[in-house]
C-alpha positions as a Markdown table, in Angstrom:
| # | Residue | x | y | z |
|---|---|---|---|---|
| 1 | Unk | 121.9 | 52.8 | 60.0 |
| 2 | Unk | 120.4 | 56.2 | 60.1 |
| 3 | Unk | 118.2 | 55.0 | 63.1 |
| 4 | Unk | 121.0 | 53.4 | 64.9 |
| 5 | Unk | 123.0 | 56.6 | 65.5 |
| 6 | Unk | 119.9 | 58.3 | 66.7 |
| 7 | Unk | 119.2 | 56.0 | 69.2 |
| 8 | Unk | 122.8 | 56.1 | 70.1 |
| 9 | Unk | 122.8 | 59.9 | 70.0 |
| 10 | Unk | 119.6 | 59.9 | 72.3 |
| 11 | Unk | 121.0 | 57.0 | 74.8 |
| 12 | Unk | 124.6 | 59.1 | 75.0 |
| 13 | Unk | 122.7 | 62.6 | 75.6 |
| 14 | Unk | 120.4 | 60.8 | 78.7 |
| 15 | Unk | 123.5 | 59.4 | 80.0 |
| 16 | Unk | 124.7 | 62.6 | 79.8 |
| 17 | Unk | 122.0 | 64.4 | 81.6 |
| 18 | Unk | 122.2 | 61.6 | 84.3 |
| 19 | Unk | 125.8 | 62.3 | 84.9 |
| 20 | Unk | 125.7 | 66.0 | 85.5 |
| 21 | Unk | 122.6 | 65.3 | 87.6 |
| 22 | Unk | 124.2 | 63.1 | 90.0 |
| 23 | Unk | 127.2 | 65.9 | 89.8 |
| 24 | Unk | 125.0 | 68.3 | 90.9 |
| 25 | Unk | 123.6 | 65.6 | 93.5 |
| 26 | Unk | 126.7 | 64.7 | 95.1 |
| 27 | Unk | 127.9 | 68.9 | 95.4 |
| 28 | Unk | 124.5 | 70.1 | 96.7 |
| 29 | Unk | 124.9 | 67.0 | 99.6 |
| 30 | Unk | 128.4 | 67.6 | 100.4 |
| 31 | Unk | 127.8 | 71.3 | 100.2 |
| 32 | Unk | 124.9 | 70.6 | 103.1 |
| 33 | Unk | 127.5 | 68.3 | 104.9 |
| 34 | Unk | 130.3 | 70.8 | 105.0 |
| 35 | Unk | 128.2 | 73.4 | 106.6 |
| 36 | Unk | 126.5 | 70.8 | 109.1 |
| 37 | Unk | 130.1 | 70.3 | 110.2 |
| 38 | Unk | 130.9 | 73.9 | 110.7 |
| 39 | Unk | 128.2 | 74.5 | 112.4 |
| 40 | Unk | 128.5 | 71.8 | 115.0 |
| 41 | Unk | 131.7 | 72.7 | 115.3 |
| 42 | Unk | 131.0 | 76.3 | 115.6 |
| 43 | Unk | 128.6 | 75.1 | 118.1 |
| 44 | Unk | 131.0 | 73.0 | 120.4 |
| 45 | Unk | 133.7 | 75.6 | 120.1 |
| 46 | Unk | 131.1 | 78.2 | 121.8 |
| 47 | Unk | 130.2 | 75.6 | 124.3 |
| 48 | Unk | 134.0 | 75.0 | 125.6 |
| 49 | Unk | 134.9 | 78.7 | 125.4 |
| 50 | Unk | 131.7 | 79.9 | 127.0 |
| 51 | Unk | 130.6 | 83.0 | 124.2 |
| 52 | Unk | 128.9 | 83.3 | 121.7 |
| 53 | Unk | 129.4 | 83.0 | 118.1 |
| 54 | Unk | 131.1 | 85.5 | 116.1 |
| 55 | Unk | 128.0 | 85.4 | 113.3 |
| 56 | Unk | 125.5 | 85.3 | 116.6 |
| 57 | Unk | 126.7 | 88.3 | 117.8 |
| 58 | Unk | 127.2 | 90.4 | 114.9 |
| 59 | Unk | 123.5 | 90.0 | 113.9 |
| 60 | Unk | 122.3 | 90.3 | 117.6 |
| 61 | Unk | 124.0 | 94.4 | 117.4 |
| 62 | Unk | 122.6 | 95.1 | 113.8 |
| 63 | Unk | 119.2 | 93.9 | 115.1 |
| 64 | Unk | 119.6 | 96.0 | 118.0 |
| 65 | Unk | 121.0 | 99.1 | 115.8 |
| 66 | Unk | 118.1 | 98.7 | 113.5 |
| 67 | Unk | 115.9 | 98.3 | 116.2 |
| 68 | Unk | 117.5 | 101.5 | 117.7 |
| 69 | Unk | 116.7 | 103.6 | 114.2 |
| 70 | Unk | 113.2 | 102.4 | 113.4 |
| 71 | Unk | 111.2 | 102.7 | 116.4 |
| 72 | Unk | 108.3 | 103.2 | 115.5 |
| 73 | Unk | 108.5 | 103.7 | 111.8 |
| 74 | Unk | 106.4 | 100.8 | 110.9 |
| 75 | Unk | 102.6 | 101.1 | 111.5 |
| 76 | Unk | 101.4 | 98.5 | 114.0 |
| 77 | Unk | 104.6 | 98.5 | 116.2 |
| 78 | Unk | 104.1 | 97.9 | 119.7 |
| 79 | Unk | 105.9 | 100.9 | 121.5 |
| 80 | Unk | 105.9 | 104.0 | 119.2 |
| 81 | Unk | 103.8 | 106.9 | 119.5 |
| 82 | Unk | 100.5 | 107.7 | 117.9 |
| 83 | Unk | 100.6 | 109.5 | 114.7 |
| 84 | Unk | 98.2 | 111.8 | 115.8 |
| 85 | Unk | 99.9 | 113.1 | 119.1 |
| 86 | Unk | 102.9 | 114.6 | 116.9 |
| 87 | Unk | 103.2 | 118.2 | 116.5 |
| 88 | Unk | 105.6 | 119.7 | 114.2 |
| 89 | Unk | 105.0 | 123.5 | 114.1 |
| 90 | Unk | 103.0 | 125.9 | 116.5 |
| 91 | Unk | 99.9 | 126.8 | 114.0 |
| 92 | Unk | 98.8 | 130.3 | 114.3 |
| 93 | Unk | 95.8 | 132.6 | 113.0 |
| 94 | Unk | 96.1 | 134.3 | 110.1 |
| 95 | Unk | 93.5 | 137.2 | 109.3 |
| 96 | Unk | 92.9 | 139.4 | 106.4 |
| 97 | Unk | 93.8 | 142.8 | 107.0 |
| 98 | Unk | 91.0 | 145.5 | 105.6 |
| 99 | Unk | 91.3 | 146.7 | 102.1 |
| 100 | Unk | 91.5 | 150.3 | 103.1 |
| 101 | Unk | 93.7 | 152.1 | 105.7 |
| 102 | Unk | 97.2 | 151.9 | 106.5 |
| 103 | Unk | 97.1 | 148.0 | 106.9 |
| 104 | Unk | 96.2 | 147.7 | 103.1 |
| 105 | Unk | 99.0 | 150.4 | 101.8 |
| 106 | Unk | 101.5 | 148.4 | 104.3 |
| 107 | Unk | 100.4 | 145.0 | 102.5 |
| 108 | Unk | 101.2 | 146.6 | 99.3 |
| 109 | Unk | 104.7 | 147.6 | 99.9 |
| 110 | Unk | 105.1 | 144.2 | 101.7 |
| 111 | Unk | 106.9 | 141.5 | 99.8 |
| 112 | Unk | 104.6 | 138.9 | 98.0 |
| 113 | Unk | 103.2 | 136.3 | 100.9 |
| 114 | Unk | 100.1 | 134.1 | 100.7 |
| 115 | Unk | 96.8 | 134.9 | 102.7 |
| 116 | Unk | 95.5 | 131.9 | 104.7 |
């Protein structure tokens, strides 16, 4: 008897399994068919009013605000300047004063700065 009920457990538990995979089945494809009808009548809806898509358009402006904020951010973008033409400071020449003499008493009252 033992058996018998196993084989009946295993045969109930693969029926099982079948059933929620066809569930699954049957949502996924009328999930897909739902938005195949929205979209074709999204579609005709833009054709007899003559504009565009709500969604369309919404993405169209972030692409173009995105577009607008990173030019030329990402290396290998067609239209952006050359990292090596940009200049952010004026550089000027720093010399040592001499040890001696008025310079080097004036550099010691002189608030701590670095030497280039």
């Amino acid at each position: 008897m033992n058996g018998l009920s196993d084989f009946l457990g295993r045969a109930m538990r693969g029926l099982l399994k079948l059933a929620l995979v066809l569930a699954a089945l049957v949502f996924v494809v009328s999930f897909l068919l739902a938005a195949f009808v929205v979209v074709v009548a999204v579609s005709l809806w833009s054709l007899v009013t003559g504009r565009k898509p709500a969604p369309v358009v919404m993405f169209s402006r972030m692409r173009e605000q995105s577009q607008r904020y990173t030019r030329g951010v990402w290396p290998g973008q067609a239209g952006g300047a050359a990292a090596g033409d940009v200049v952010d400071v004026q550089a000027t020449e720093v010399t040592d004063a001499p040890a001696g003499g008025p310079a080097g008493d004036a550099a010691a009252s002189a608030p701590d700065r670095p030497l280039r």
